[in-house]
C-alpha positions as CSV (number, residue, x, y, z in Angstrom):
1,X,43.3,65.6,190.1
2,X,46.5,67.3,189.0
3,X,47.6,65.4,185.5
4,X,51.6,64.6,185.4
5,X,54.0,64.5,182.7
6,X,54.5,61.3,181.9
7,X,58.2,60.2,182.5
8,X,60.1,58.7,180.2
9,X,62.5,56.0,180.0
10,X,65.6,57.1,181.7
11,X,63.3,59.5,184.2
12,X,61.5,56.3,185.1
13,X,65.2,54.7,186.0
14,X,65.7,57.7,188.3
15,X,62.5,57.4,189.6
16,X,63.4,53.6,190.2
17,X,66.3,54.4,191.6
18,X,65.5,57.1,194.2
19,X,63.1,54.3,195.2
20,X,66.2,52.2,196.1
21,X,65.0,49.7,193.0
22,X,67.9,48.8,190.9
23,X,68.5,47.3,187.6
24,X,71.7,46.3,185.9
25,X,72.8,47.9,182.7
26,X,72.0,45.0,181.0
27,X,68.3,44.7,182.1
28,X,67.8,47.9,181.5
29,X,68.7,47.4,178.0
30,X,66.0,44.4,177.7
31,X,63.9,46.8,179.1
32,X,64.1,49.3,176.3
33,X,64.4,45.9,173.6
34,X,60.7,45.0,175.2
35,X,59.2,48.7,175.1
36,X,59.8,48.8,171.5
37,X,58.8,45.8,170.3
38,X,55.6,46.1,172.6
39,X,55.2,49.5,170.6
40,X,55.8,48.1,167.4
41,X,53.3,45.0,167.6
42,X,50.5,47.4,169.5
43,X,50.4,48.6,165.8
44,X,49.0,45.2,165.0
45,X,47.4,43.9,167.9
46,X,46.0,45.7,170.7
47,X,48.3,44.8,173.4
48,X,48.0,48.1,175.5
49,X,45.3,50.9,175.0
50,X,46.3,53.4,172.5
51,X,45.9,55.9,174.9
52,X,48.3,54.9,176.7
53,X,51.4,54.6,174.7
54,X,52.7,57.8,175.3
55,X,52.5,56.5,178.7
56,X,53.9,53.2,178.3
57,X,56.9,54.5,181.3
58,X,55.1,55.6,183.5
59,X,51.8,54.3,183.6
60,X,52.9,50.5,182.9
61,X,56.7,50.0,183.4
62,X,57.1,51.7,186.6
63,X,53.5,50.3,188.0
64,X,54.5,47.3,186.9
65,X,58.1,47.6,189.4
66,X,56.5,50.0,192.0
67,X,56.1,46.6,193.9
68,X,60.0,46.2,194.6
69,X,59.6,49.4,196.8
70,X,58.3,47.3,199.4
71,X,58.6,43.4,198.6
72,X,61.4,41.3,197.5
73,X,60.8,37.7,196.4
74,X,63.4,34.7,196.4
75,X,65.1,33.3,193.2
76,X,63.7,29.5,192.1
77,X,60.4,30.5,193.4
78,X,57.6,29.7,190.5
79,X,55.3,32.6,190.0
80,X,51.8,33.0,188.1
81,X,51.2,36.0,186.1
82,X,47.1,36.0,185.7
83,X,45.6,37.7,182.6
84,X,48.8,39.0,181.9
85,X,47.6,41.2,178.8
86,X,50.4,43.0,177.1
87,X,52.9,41.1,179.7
88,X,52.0,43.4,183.1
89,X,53.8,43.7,185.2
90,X,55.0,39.9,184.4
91,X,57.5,40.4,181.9
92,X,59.4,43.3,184.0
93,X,59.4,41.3,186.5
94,X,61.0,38.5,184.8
95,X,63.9,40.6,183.5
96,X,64.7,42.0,187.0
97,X,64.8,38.6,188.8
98,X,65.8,36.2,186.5
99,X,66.3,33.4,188.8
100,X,62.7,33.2,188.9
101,X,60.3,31.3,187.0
102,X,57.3,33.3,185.2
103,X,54.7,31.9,183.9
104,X,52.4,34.4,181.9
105,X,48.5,33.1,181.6
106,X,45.9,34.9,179.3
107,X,42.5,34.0,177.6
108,X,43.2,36.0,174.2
109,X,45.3,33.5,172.0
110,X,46.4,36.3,169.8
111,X,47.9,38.3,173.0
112,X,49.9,35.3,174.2
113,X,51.3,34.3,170.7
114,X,52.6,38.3,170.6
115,X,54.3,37.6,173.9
116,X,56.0,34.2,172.8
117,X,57.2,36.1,170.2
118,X,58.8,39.1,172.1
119,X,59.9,36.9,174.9
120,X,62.1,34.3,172.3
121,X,63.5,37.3,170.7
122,X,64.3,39.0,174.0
123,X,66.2,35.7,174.9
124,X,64.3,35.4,178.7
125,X,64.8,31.9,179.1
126,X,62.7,32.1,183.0
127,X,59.6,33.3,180.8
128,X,56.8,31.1,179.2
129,X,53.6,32.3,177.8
130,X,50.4,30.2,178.1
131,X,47.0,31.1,176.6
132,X,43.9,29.7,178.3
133,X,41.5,30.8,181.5
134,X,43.3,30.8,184.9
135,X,40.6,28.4,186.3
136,X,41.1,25.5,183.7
137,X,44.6,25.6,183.7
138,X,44.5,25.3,187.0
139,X,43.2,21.8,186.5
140,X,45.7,20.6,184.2
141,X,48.3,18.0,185.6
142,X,51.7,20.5,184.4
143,X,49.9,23.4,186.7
144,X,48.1,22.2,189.6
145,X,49.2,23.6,192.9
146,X,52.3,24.6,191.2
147,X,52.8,28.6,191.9
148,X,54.0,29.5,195.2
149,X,53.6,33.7,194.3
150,X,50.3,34.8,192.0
151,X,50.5,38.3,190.1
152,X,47.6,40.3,188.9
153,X,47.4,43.3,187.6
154,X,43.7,45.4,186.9
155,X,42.1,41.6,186.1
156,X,39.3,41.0,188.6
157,X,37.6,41.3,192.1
158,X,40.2,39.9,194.8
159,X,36.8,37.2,195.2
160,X,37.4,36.3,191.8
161,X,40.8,36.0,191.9
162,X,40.7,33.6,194.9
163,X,38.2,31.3,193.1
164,X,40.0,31.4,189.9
165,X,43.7,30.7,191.1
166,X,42.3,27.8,194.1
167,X,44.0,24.7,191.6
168,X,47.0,27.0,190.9
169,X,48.6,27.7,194.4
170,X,50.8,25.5,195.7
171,X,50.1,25.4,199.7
172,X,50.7,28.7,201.6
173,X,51.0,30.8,198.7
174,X,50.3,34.8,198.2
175,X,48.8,36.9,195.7
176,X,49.5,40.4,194.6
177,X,46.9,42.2,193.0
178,X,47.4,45.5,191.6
179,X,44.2,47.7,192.6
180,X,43.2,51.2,192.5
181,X,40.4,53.5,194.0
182,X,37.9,52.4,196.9
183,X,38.7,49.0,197.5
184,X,36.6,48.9,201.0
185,X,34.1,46.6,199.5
186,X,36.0,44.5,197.4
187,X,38.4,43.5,200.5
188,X,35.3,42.9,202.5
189,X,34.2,40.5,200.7
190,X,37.4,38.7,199.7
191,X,37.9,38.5,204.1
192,X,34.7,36.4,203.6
193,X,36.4,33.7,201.8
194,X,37.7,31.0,204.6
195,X,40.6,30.0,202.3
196,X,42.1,33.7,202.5
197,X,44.4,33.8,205.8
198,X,44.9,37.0,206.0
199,X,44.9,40.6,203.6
200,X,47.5,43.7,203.7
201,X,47.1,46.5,201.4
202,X,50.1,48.7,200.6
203,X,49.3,52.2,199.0
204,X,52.0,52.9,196.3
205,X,53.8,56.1,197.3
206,X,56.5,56.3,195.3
207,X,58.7,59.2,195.4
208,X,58.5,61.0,192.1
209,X,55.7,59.3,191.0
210,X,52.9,61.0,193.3
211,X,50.2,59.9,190.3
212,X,50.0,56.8,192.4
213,X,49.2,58.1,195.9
214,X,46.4,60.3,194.3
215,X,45.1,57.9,192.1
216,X,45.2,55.3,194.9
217,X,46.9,52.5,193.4
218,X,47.3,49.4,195.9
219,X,49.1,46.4,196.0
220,X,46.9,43.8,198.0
221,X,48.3,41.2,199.3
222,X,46.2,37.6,199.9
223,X,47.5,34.8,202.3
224,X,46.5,31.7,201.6
């Protein structure tokens, strides 16, 4: 595999752009805001792998928006970011379409107070932060069958994802799971489950950014 120069922030905007995904002036500025503060409290608290912060661009911001080569989702609808980690790709999401409602879900406490943090100081008012498992939330009154669109990004087998997020979707909602390498098994079984309609799978070719092609990153799709 041929390794790539990572691209930084205003090659990933080109990049963006020549992919016909555009961001106001003003997002991109929140953008920036979040990179460094995501920088400055992975000092602290292991938010991304320190392997990856000279990668932060490339590997997470423009994975994170690759999906907006090939889907566009509606303002007002309610999406579910699962195990949302350092924010991925919820929170650059959020500032691109912020006439939807995100709601970020984690296990680690100490990973979703960080994000509370960033989000009140980056002012994104269609952005909460909630720290528990996917699967009990699910049974609480405030989230139950609430999210029309589910997010994931490198969390779990699409099988587990299904069984986690069954309280969580409202009727006739999708998912969009971020995946990468061989995913002939995993899809297999995930067609087993009766309450999955139907599955696409979109291979990220994105032009300037053939790291993704080569390193077979997916979006999968899941009709409920």
């Amino acid at each position: 595999m041929i390794h790539m120069h990572s691209p930084t922030a205003s090659e990933t905007r080109k990049i963006l752009e020549t992919n016909k995904i555009f961001l106001e002036d003003g997002q991109w500025s929140l953008l920036e805001k979040w990179v460094e503060l995501l920088l400055e409290t992975n000092q602290k608290l292991n938010l991304i792998s320190r392997k990856d912060i000279g990668q932060i661009w490339g590997k997470h911001i423009l994975h994170s928006l690759a999906i907006l080569a090939t889907e566009r989702f509606e303002d007002n609808s309610e999406i579910c970011d699962i195990g949302t980690g350092g924010g991925f790709p919820g929170i650059p999401l959020a500032i691109v379409y912020p006439g939807m409602k995100f709601t970020l879900m984690d296990s680690t406490q100490k990973k979703i107070k960080a994000l509370q943090e960033m989000i009140s100081v980056l002012g994104l008012h269609n952005v909460q932060a909630v720290a528990g498992r996917a699967e009990e939330l699910g049974r609480s009154q405030r989230y139950r069958f609430r999210f029309s669109i589910l997010i994931a990004r490198a969390v779990a087998p699409l099988k587990t994802l299904e069984k986690w997020t069954r309280q969580l979707r409202s009727p006739q909602a999708v998912m969009y799971a971020y995946k990468g390498g061989d995913l002939a098994r995993e899809v297999r079984e995930a067609s087993e489950c009766s309450l999955i309609r139907r599955i696409d799978r979109t291979v990220l070719t994105i032009e300037g950014a053939p790291q993704f092609e080569e390193n077979q990153k997916q979006i999968v799709c899941l009709h409920f």
